[in-house]
Every structure is written in C-alpha cells, then in structure tokens.
TORRO-841815 format. One line per 8 residues: their letters; for each residue x, y, z of N, C-alpha, C, O. Coordinates in nm, 3 decimals, always signed. Atoms other than C-alpha are relative to their C-alpha. Layout:
A> X Y Z X Y Z X Y Z X Y Z; ...
***
This chain:
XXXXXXXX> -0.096 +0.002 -0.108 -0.986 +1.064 -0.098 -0.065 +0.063 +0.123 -0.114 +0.176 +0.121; +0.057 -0.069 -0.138 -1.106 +1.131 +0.250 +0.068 +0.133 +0.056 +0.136 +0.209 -0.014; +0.001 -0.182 -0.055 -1.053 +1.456 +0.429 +0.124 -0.033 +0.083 +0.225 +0.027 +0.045; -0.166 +0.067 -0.054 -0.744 +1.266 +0.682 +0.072 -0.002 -0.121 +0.170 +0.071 -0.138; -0.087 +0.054 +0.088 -0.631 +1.123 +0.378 +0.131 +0.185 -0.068 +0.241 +0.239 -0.056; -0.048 -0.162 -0.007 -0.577 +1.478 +0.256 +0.077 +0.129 +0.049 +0.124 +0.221 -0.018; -0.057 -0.077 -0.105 -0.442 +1.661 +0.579 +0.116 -0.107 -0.031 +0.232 -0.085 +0.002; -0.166 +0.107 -0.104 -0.193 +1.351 +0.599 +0.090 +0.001 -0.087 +0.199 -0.055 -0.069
XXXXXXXX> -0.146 +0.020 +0.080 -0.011 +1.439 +0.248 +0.100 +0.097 +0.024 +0.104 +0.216 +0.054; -0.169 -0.051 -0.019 +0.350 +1.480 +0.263 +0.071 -0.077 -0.131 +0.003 -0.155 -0.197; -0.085 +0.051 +0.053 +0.655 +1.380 +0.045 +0.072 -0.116 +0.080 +0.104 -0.090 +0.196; -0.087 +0.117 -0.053 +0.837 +1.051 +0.138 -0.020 -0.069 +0.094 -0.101 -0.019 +0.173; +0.044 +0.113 -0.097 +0.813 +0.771 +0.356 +0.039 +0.011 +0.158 +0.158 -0.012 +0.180; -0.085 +0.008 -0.134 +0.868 +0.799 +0.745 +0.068 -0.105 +0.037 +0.000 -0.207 +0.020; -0.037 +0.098 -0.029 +1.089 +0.571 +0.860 -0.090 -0.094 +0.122 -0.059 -0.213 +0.130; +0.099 +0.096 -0.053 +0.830 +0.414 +1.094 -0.140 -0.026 -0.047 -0.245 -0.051 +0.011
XXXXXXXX> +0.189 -0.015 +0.072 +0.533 +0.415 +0.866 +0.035 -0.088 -0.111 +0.154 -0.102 -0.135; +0.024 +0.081 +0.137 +0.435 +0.170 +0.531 -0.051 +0.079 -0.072 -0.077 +0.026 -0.180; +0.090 -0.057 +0.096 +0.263 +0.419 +0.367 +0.030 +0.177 +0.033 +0.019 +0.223 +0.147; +0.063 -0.143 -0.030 +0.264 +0.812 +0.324 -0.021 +0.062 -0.162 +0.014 +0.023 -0.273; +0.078 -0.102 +0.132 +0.122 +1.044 +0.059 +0.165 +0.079 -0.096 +0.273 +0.094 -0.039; -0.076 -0.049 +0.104 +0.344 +1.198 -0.246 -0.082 +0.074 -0.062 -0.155 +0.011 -0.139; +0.127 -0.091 +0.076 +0.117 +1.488 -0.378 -0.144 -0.156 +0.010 -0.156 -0.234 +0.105; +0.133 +0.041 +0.001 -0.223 +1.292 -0.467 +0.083 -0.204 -0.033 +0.013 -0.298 -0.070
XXXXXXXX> -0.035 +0.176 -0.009 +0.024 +0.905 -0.468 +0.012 -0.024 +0.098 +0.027 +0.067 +0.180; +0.034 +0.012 -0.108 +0.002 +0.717 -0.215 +0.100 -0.130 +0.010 +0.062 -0.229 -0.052; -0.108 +0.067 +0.028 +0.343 +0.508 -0.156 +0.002 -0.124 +0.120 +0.013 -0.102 +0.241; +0.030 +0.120 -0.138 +0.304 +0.169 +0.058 +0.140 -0.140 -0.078 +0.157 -0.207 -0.180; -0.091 +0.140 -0.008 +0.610 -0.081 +0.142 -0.076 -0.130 +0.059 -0.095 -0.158 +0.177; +0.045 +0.143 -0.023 +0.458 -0.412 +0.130 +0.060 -0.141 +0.009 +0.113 -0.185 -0.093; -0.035 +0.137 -0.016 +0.550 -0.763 +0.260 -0.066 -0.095 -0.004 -0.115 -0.151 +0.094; +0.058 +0.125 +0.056 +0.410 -1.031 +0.018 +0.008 -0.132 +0.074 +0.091 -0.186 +0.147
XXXXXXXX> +0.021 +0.168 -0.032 +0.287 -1.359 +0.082 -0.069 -0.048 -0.043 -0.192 -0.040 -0.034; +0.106 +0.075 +0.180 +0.209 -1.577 -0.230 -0.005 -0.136 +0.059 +0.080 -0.204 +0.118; +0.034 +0.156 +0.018 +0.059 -1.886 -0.217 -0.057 -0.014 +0.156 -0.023 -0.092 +0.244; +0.106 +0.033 -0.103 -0.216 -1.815 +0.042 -0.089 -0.016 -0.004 -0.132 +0.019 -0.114; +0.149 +0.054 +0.062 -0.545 -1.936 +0.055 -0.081 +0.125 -0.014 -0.191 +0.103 -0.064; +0.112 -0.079 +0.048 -0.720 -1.635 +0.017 +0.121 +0.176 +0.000 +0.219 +0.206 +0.070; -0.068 -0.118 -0.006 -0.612 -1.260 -0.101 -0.054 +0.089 +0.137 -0.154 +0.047 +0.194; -0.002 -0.070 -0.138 -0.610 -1.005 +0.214 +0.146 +0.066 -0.011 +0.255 +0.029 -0.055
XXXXXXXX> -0.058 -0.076 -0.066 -0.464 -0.732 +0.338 -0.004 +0.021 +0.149 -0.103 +0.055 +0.214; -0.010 +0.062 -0.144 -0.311 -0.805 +0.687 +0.028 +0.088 +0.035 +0.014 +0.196 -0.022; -0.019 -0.096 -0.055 -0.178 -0.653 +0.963 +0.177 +0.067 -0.064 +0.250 +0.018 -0.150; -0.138 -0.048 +0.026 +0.158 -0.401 +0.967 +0.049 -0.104 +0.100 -0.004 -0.160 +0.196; -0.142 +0.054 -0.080 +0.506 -0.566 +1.073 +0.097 +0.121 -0.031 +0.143 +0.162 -0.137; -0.140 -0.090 +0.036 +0.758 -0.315 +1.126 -0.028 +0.101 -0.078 -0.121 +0.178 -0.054; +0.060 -0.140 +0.110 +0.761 -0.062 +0.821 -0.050 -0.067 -0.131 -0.023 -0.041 -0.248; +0.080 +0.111 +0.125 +0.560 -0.323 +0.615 -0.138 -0.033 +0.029 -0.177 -0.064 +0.142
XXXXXXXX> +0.157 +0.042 -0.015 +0.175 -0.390 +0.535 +0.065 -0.168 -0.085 +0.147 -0.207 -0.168; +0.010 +0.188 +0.039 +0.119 -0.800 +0.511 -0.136 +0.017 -0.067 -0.247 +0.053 -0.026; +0.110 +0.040 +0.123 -0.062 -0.876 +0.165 +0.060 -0.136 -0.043 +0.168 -0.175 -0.089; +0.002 +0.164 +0.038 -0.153 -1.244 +0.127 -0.051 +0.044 -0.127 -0.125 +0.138 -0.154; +0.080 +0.026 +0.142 -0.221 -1.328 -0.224 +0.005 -0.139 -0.062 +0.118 -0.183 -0.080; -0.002 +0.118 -0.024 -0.323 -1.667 -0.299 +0.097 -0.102 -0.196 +0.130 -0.212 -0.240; -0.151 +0.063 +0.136 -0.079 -1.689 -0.664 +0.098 -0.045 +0.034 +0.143 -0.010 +0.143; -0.153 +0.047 -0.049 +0.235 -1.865 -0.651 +0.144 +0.104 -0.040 +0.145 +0.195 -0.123
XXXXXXXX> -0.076 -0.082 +0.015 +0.532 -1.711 -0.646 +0.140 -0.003 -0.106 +0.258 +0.021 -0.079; -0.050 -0.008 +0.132 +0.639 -1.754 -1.043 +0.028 +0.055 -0.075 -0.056 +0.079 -0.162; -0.006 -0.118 +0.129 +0.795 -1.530 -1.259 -0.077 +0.150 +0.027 -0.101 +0.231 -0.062; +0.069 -0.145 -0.010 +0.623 -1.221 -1.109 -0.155 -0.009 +0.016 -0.218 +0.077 +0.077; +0.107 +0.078 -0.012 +0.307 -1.407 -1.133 -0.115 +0.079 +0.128 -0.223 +0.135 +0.111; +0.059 -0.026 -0.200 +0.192 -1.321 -0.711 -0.024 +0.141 -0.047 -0.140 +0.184 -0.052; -0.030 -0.141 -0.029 +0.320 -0.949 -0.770 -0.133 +0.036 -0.108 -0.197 +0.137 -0.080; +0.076 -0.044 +0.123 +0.078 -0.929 -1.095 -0.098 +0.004 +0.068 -0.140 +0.113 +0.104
XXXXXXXX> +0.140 +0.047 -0.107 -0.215 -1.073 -0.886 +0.004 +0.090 +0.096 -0.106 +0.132 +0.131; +0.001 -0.061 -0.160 -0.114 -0.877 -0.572 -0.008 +0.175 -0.067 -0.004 +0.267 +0.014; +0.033 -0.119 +0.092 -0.164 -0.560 -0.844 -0.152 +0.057 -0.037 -0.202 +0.169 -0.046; +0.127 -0.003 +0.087 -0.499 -0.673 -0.987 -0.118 +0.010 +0.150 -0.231 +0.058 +0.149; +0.094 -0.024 -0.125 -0.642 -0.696 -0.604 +0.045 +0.101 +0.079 -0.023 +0.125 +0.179; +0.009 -0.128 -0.090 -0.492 -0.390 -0.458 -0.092 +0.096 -0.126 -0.205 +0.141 -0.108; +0.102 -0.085 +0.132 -0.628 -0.197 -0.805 -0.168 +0.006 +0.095 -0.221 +0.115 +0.117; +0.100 +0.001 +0.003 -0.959 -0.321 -0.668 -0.028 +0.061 +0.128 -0.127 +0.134 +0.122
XXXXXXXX> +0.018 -0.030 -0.101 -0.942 -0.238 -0.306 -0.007 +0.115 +0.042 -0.072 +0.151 +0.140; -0.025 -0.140 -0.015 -0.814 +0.129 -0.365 -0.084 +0.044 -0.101 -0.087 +0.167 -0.106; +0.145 -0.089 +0.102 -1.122 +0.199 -0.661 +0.079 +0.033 -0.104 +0.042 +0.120 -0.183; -0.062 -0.090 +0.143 -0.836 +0.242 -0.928 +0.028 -0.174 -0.083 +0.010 -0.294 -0.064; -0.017 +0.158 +0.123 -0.730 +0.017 -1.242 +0.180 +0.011 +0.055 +0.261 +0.082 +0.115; -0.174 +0.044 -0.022 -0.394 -0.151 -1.239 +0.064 +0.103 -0.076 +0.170 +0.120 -0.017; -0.082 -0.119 +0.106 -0.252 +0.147 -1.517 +0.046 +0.074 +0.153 +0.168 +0.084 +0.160; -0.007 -0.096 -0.095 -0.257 +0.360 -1.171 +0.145 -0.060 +0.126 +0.229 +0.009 +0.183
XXXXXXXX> -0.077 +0.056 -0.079 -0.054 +0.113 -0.960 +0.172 -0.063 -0.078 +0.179 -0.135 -0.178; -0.101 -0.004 +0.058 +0.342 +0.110 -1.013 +0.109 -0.062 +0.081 +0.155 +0.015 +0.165; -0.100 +0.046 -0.053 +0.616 -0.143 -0.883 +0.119 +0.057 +0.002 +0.198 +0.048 -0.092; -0.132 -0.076 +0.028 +0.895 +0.068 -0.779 +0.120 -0.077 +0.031 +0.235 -0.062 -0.008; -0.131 +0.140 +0.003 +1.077 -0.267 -0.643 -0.029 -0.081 +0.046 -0.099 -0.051 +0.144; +0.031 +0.169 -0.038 +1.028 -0.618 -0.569 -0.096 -0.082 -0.035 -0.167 -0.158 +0.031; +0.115 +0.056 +0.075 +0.826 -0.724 -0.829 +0.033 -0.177 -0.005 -0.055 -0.248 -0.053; -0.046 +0.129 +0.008 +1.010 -1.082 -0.801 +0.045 +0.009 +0.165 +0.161 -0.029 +0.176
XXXXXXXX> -0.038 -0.014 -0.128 +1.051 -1.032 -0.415 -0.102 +0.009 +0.070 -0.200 +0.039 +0.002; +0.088 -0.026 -0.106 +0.837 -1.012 -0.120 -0.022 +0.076 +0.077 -0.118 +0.069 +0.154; -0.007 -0.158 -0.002 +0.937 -0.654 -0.044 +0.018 +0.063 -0.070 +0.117 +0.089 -0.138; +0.075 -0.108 +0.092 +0.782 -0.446 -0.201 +0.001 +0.154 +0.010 +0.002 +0.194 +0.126; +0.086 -0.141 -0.002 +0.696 -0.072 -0.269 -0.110 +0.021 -0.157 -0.105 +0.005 -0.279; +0.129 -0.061 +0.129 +0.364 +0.056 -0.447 -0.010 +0.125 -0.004 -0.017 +0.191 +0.100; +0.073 -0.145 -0.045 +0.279 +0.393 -0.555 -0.130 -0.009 -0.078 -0.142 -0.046 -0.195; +0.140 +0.026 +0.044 -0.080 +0.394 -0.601 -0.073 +0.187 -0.002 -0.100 +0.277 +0.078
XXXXXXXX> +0.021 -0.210 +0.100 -0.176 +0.763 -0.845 -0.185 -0.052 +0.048 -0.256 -0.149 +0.020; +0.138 -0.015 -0.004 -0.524 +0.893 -0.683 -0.102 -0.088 +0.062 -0.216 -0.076 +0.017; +0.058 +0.109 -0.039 -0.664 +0.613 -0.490 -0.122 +0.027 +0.059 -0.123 +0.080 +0.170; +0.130 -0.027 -0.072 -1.064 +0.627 -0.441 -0.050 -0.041 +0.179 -0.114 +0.009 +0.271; +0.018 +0.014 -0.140 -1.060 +0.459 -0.153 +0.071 -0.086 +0.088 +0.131 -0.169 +0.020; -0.161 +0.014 -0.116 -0.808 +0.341 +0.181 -0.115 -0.117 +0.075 -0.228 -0.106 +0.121; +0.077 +0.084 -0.101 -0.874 -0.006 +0.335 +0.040 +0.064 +0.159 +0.098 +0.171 +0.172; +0.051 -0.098 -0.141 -0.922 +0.081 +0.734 +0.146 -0.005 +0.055 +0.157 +0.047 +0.166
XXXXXXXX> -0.175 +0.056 -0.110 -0.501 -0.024 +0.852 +0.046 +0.163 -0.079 +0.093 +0.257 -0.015; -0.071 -0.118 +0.062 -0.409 +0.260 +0.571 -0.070 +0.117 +0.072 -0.009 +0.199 +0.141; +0.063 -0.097 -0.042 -0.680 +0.476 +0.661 +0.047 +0.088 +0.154 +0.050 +0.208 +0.181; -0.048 -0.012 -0.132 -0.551 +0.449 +1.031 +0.126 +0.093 +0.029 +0.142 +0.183 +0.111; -0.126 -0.014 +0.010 -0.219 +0.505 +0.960 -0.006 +0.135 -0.059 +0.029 +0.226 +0.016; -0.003 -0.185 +0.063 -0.246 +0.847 +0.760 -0.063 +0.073 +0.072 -0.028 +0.190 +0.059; +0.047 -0.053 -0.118 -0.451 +0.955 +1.037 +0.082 +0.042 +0.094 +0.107 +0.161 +0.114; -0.085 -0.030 -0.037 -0.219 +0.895 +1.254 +0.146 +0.101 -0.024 +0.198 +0.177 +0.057
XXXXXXXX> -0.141 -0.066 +0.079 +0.090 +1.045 +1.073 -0.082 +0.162 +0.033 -0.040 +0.250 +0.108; +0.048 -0.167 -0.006 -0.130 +1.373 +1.052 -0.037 +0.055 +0.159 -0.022 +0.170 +0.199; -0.008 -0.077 -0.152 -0.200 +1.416 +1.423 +0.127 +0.033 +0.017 +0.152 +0.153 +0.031; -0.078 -0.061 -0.016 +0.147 +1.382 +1.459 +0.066 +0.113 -0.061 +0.150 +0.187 -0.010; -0.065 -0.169 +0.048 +0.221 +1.668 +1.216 -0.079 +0.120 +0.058 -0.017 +0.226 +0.048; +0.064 -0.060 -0.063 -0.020 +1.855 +1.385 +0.023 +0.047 +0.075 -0.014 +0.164 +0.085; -0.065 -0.025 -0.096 +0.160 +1.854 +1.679 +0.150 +0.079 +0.002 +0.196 +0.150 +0.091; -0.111 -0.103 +0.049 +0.482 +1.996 +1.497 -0.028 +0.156 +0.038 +0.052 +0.243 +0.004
***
C-alpha cells in the first residue's frame, strides 16, 4: 500500500467519493458495464468508478469476471474481494482486504481525500 494510500484511511464512504479506506479495506462503488469489448477501468461518474468488463450480463456471470480482473489489478486473489451489493446489478460496492496495488483514478482519489483531511 503506498504511503497516500495510508494517510488517506478512514471509516466509510464520503458522499462525493467511490472509494475510501476501512482499516487496511478498501471500499469502491462501482458502475458496471458487461458486454464490452475489452475489460478496463474507466473514468469516475458521480460517486461511481466505470468498470467495463467484456462478460455478458448472465446470472452474475459479468460481476464474477469483473472480480477475477479487479483481483488482478489490485495484486490480491478473488478470496480478498467481497460483493457487498449488486452482484446481479450494475451498482455495485467492493471491499477489497489489503490491496497491493491502486490503479492511478484510485490512487488519485485517496490522495485527494487526504489533503482534504489535512486541511481539517
């Protein structure tokens, strides 16, 4: 976990943020989109990160897939990553236990959040 990542934990989600820290979890509201040509992690909308994932959106199917490629992106196995809702939906929340490493939108974003506590 980076050294921001670190300064930027807190308990619970800001209401203008997709993501903030829970002790060493790392809790991100996501807005799926199955059945795209390639997996990616897009930009934020609102209090949502956009994750294309190119599964259809069957039986949970996308959400499984959209599991097995965040696992890979954050350096952890899927055991670590936990659907707290919208595993058949396209809003989402993840809490992701211990994550080695933050693609650069998250990275940004917990950065951010911690200047502003800083400023508290």
């Amino acid at each position: 976990m980076t050294k921001a990542c670190r300064r930027a934990a807190h308990n619970g989600l800001p209401t203008d943020s997709f993501c903030a820290w829970d002790g060493e979890t790392l809790v991100l509201n996501i807005l799926g989109k199955p059945g795209a040509n390639r997996d990616a992690i897009g930009k934020v909308k609102g209090n949502q990160l956009n994750v294309s994932v190119t599964a259809s959106p069957v039986a949970g199917r996308a959400t499984d897939h959209m599991v097995r490629f965040l696992a890979k992106e954050f350096g952890v196995t899927v055991n670590n990553i936990v659907v707290v809702f919208g595993r058949f939906n396209v809003n989402k929340q993840l809490r992701i236990t211990s994550p080695k490493k933050l693609p650069a939108v998250i990275d940004k974003q917990l950065s951010q959040l911690n200047l502003g506590m800083d400023l508290e």
